[in-house]
N, C-alpha and C positions, 0 to 999 in steps of 0.2 A: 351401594344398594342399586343406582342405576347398572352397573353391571351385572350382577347379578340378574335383576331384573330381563337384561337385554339376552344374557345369555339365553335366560328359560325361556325367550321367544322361538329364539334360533334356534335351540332345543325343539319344539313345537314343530317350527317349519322345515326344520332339517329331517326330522323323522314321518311326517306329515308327507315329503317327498320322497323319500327313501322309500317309506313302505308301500308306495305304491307306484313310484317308478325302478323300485330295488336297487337305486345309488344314490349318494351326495351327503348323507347323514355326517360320515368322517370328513369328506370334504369340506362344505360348510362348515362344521363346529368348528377345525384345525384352522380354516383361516380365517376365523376370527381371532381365535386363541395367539395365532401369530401374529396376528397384528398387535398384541399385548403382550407378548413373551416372548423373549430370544430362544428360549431354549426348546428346538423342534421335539426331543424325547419327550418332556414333558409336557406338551399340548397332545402328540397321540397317544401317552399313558392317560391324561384327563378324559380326550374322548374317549379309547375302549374301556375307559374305565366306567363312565354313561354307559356306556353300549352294550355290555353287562346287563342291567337291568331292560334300555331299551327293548334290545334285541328278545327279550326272554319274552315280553310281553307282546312284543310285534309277534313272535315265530306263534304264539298261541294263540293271539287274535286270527292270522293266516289260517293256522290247523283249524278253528270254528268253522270257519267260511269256505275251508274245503280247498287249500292253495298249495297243500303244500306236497311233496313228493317223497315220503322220508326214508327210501334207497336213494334218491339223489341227493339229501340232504345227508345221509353216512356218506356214502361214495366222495364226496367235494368238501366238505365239511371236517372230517380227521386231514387227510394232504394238509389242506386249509389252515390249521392250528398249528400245523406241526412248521409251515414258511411263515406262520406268522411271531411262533415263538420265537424262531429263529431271526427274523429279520429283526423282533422288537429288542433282546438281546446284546444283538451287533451292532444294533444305530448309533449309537457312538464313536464309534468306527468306521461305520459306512457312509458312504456320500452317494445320495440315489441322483445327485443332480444332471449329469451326465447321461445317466440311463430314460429321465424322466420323459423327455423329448421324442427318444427312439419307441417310448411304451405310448406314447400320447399321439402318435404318426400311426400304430396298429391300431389305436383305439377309435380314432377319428377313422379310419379308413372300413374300422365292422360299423359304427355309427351311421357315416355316407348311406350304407350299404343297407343297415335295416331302415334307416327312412325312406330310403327310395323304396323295396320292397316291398313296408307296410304300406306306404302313401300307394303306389300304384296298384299292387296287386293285393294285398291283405296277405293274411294265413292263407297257406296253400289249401284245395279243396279237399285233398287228401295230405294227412300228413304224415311224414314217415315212420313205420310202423314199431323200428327197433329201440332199443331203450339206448339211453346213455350209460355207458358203459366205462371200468376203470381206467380205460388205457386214455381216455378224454378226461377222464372228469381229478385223476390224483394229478398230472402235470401242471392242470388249469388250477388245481385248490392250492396245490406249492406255489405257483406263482401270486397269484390271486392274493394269499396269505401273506407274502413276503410284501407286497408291493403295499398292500395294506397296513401292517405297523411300521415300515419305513415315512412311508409319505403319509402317515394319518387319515387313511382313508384310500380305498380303492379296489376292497371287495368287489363292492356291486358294480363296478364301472369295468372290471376285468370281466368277473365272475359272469353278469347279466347280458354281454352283447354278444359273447362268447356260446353260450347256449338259445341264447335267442336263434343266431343265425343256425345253430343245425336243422332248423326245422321242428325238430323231437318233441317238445314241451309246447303247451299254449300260456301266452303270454302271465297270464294270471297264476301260473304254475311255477312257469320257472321265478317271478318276483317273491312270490311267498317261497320257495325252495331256500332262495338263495338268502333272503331276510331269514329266514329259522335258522342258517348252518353258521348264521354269520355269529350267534352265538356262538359257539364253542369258538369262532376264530377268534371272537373280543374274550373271552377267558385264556385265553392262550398268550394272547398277546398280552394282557394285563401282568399274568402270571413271569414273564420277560421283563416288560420296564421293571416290576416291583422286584425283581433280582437285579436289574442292572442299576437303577437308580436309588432304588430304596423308596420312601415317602416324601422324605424333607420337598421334594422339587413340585410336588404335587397340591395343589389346592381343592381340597376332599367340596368346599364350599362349590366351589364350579361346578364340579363332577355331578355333585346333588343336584342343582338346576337344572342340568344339563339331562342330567335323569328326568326328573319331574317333569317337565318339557314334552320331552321323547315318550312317556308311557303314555302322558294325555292324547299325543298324537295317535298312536300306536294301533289302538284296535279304527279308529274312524278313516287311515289310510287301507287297513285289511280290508273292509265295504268297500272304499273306493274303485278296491284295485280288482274286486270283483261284477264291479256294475258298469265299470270302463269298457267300452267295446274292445276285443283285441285288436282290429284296425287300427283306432287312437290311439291305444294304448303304446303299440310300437313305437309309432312317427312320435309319440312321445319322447319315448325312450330316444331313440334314435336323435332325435333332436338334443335332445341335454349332452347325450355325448358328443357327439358335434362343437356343440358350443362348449363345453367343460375341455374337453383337448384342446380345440381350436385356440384355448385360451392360453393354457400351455403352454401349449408350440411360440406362441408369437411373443410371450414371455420368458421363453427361454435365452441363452448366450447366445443359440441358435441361430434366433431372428432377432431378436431383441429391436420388435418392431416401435417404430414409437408411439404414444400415446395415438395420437389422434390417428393412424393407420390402425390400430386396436380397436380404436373404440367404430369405427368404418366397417370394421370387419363385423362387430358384431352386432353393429343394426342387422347388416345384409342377412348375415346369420338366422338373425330372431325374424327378420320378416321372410325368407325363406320358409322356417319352422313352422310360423305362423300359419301360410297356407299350405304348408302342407297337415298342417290340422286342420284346418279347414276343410282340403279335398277330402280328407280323411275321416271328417265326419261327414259330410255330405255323399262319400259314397257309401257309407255305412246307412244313413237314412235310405239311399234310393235301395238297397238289399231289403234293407227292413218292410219297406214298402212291398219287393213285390213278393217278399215270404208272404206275406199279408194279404195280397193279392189270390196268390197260388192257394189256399187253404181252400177259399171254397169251392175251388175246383176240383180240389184229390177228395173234399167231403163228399159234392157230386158224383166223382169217378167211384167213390165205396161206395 
């Protein structure tokens, strides 16, 4: 019962995060689930098996609130299902360990990239005007997909820093895009384990927590991610990747740093991140101020 129990937290706060920083849902639940299960198939068949209903209910909380893009939710979204059925499929055969490192050294290097960006300069004052387009978005969604029911999670950590950095989309857009398409990639990939594994391996009891959890979160992350400045909201994001690769890498064969160099790394990490939400809200207040300012002057100038 206490499992149970603990799961539908992490359920809760793993969806709670996801839908309003648009990653870590799969993340979290897979490593908890492996901390209690040897068997990797079967912890990311549990989660997209949650994520199923999660996702149904985040992507329509999004659509209320106005988040969501739904040509960039076809466009990324089919690719997406299609590396995800395949990777969920073949994980018994494949070994993502090798490749984890080299995907977590790109992911950490867009992360760097949008924290400095959002922390220093925000959204650009114009933003680029063209749309995203198939020849970006079906490569990004086969990947995306693939890397996702391999490693139990990694949609949104591919998918979301990936279109953040073209510019194209405003933060709140591309989160809720990428949360709506991640449906079809969790039916896709479910539809994969439940042919490669069958049931037996599966405990439906989790799954339902894990649900439950997730939808409670679901629509109160979609406000969130709507009343979050886009400045925060980045060096948000930016930050989680940072710290979620950063963690990665130094776990990998790679470094296989030792504990107390890991754990070293990631105070500096989070107190980093830290102030760079900080700057990050503070320059957001001083904008907000002098829009505030400016009004009664353009009311004068009419």
């Amino acid at each position: 019962m206490r499992t149970l129990v603990l799961l539908g937290l992490v359920g809760f706060a793993a969806q709670l995060v996801d839908g309003s920083l648009g990653m870590a849902y799969g993340v979290t639940s897979s490593t908890l689930l492996l901390a209690v299960t040897a068997n990797p198939a079967a912890a990311s068949a549990t989660v997209h098996l949650s994520e199923i209903g999660t996702t149904l209910v985040s992507g329509l909380s999004h659509w209320r609130f106005g988040n969501v893009d739904w040509k960039v939710v076809a466009k990324i979204g089919v690719p997406g299902a299609i590396g995800a059925f395949a990777g969920a499929t073949f994980l018994s055969s494949l070994s993502t360990e090798a490749a984890a490192p080299v995907m977590s050294l790109i992911l950490l290097a867009l992360g760097v990239y949008l924290l400095v960006r959002f922390t220093l300069r925000g959204l650009p004052a114009r933003r680029d005007p063209r749309p995203l387009g198939r020849r970006f978005l079906t490569p990004l969604g086969l990947v995306a997909g693939f890397v996702d029911s391999t490693g139990g999670g990694g949609w949104g950590p591919v998918g979301t820093p990936a279109i953040l950095a073209s510019g194209r989309m405003e933060p709140r857009k591309v989160i809720g895009s990428i949360d709506t398409s991640e449906f079809i990639v969790a039916v896709a990939a479910s539809a994969g384990f439940l042919i490669g594994l069958g049931t037996e391996n599966i405990d439906f009891a989790w799954v339902a927590v894990l649900l439950a959890g997730g939808v409670v979160a679901a629509p109160i992350a979609a406000w969130l991610v709507r009343v979050v400045p886009p400045r925060v909201l980045g060096s948000a994001v930016g930050g989680m990747i940072v710290l979620t690769n950063g963690r990665t890498i130094l776990r990998s064969d790679w470094v296989d740093a030792p504990g107390g160099v890991r754990a070293a790394v990631y105070v500096v990490v989070a107190v980093v991140w830290a102030a760079a939400l900080a700057y990050s809200i503070r320059a957001h207040l001083r904008q907000q101020r002098a829009v505030a300012a400016a009004e009664p002057e353009l009311v004068r100038v009419g």
